[in-house]
C-alpha positions as a Markdown table, in Angstrom:
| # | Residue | x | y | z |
|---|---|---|---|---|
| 1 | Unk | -0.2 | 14.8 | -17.7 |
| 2 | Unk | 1.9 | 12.7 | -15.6 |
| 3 | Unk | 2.0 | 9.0 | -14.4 |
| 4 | Unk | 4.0 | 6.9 | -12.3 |
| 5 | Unk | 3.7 | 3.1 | -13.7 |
| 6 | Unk | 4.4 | 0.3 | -12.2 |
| 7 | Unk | 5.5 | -3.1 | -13.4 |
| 8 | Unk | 3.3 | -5.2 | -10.8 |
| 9 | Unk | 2.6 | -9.0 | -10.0 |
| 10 | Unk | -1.6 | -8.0 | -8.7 |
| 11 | Unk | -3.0 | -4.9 | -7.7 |
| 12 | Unk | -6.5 | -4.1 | -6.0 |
| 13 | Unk | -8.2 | -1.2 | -5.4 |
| 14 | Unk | -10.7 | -1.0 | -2.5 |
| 15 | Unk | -13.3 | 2.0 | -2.0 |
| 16 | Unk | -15.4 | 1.5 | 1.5 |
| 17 | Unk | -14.7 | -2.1 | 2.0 |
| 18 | Unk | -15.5 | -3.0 | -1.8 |
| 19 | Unk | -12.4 | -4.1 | -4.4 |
| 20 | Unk | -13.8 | -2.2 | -7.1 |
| 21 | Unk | -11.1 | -3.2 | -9.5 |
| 22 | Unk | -8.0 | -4.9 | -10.1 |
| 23 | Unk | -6.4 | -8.4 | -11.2 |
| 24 | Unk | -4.2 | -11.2 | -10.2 |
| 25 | Unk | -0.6 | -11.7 | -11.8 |
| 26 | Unk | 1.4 | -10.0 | -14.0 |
| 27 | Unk | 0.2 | -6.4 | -14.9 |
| 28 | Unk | 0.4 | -2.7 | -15.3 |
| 29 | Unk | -0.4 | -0.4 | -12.4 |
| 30 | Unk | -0.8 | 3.5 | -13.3 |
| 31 | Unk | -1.0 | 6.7 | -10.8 |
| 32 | Unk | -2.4 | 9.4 | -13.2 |
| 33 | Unk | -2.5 | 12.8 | -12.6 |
| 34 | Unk | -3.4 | 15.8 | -14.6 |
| 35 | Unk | -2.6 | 19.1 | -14.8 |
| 36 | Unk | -4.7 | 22.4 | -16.2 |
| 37 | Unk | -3.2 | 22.2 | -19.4 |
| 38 | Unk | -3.9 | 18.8 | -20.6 |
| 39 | Unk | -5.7 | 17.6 | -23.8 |
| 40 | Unk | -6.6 | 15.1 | -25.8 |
| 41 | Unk | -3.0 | 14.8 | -27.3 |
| 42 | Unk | -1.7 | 14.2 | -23.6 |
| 43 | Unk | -4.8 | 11.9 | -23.3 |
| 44 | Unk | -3.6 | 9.7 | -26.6 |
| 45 | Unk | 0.5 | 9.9 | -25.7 |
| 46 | Unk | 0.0 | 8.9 | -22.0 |
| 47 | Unk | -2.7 | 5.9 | -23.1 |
| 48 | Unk | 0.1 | 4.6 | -25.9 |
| 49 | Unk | 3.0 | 5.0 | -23.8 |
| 50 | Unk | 1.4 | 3.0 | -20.9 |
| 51 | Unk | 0.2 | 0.6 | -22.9 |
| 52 | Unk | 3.4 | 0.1 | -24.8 |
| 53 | Unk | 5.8 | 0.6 | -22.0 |
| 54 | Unk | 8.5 | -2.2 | -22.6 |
| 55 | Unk | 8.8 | -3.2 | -18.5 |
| 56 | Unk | 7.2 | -5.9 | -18.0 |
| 57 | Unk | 9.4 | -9.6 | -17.9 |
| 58 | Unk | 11.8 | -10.4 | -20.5 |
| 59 | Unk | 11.8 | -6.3 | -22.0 |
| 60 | Unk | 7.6 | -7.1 | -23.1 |
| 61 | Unk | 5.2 | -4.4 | -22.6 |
| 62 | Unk | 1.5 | -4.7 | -21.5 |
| 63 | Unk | 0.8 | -4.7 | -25.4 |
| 64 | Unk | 2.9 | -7.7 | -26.2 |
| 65 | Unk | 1.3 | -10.1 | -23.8 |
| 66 | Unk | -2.2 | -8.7 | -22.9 |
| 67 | Unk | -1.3 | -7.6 | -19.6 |
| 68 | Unk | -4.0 | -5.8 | -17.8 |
| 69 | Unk | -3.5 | -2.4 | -16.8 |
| 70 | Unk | -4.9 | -1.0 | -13.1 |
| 71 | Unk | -5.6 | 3.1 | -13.8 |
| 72 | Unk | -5.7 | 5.1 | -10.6 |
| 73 | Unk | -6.2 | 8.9 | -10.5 |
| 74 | Unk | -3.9 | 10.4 | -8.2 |
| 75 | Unk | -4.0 | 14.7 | -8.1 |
| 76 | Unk | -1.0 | 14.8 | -5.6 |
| 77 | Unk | 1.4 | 13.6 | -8.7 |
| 78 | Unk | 1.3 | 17.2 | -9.3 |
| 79 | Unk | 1.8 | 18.2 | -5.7 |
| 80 | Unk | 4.5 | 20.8 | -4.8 |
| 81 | Unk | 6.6 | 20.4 | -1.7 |
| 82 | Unk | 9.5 | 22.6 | -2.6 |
| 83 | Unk | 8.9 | 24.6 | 0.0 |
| 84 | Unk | 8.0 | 24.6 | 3.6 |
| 85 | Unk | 6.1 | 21.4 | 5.1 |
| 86 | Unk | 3.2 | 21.5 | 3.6 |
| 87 | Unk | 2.8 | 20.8 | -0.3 |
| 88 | Unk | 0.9 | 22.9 | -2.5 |
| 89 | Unk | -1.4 | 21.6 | -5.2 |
| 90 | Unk | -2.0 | 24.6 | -7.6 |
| 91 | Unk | -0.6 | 22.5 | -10.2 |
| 92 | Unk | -3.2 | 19.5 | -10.3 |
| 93 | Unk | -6.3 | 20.1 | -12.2 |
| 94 | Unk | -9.7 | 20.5 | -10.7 |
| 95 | Unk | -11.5 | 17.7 | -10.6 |
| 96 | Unk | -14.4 | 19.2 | -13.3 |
| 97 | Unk | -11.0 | 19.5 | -15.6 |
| 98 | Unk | -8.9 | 16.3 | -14.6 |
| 99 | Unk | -12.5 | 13.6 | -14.6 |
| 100 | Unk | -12.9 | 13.5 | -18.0 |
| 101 | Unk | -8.9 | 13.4 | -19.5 |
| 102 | Unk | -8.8 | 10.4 | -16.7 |
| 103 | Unk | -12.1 | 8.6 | -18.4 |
| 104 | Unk | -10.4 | 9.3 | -21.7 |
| 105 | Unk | -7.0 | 7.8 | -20.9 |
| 106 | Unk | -9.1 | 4.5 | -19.4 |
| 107 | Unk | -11.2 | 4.6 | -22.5 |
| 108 | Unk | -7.9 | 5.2 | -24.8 |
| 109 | Unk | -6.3 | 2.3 | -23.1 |
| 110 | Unk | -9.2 | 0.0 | -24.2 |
| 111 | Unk | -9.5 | 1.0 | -27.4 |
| 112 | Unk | -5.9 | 0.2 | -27.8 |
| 113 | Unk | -7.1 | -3.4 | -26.7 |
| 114 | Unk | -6.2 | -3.2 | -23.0 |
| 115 | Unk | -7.6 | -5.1 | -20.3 |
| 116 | Unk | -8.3 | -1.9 | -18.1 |
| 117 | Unk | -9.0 | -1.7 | -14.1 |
| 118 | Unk | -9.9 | 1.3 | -12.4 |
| 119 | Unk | -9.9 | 3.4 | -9.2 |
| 120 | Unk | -12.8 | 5.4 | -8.4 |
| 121 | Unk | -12.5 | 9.0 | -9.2 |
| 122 | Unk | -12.3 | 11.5 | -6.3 |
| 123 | Unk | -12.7 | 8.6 | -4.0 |
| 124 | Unk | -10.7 | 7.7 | -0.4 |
| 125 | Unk | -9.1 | 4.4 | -2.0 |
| 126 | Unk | -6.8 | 1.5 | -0.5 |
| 127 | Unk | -4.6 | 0.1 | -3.4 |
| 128 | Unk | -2.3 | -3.0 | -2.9 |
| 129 | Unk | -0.2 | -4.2 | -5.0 |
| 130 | Unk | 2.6 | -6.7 | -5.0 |
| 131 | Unk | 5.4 | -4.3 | -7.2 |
| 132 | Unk | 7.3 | -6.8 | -9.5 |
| 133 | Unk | 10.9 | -6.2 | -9.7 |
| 134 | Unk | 10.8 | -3.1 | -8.4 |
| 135 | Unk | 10.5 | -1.7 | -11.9 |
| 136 | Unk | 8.5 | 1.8 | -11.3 |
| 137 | Unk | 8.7 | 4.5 | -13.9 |
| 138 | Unk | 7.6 | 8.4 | -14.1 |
| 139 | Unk | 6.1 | 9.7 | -17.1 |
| 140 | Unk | 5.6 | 13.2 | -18.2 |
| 141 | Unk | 3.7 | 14.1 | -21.4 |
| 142 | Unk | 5.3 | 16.2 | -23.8 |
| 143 | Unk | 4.4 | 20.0 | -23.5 |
């Protein structure tokens, strides 16, 4: 499982003319992508380390001041463009595969207490965001 994770000041997501989720201020946005290997121990690391991720103001973490976190899934995280123009995507799950770890990291995230936002799975999405710092980190679960 991989994310990219943004320390952000607002984030939106808009599907068809419709903000389907997001918040104002200071927060968390997430990319998430998944890969055919993935499980509920990727599902549980990616959902703590997210949530505990010390890079928001003053070293804090989403966890320390109740930050809300945006999720968005994002297959082309596992996208390949090593070679040629064109990247590959043999590496990102099918969506069958990837819907439910993403549903699981959201649901994770709550249960940790988080304030959670979402994307819509599958779905041709605008996201703004106002990136805070720029403070953006990639994270790979451990294999």
């Amino acid at each position: 499982m991989r994310a990219v994770v943004q320390r952000v000041h607002g984030a939106h997501v808009t599907v068809e003319g419709q903000v389907v989720g997001g918040f104002e201020g200071p927060g968390v946005l997430a990319y998430l992508g998944v890969t055919h290997d993935d499980g509920a121990a990727d599902v549980a690391w990616m959902a703590r380390k997210i949530w505990d991720l010390r890079i928001l103001r003053d070293e804090q973490s989403a966890s320390d001041v109740g930050a809300p976190v945006l999720v968005v899934s994002q297959f082309t995280l596992y996208g390949d463009a090593r070679k040629g123009r064109r990247p590959t995507w043999q590496a990102a799950a099918p969506g069958p595969v990837s819907e439910p770890l993403y549903d699981a990291v959201c649901a994770a995230l709550s249960e940790l207490g988080a304030r959670v936002e979402r994307g819509v799975f599958g779905a041709d999405m605008r996201i703004d965001s106002v990136n805070d710092g720029p403070i953006t980190i990639v994270l790979d679960s451990p294999r």
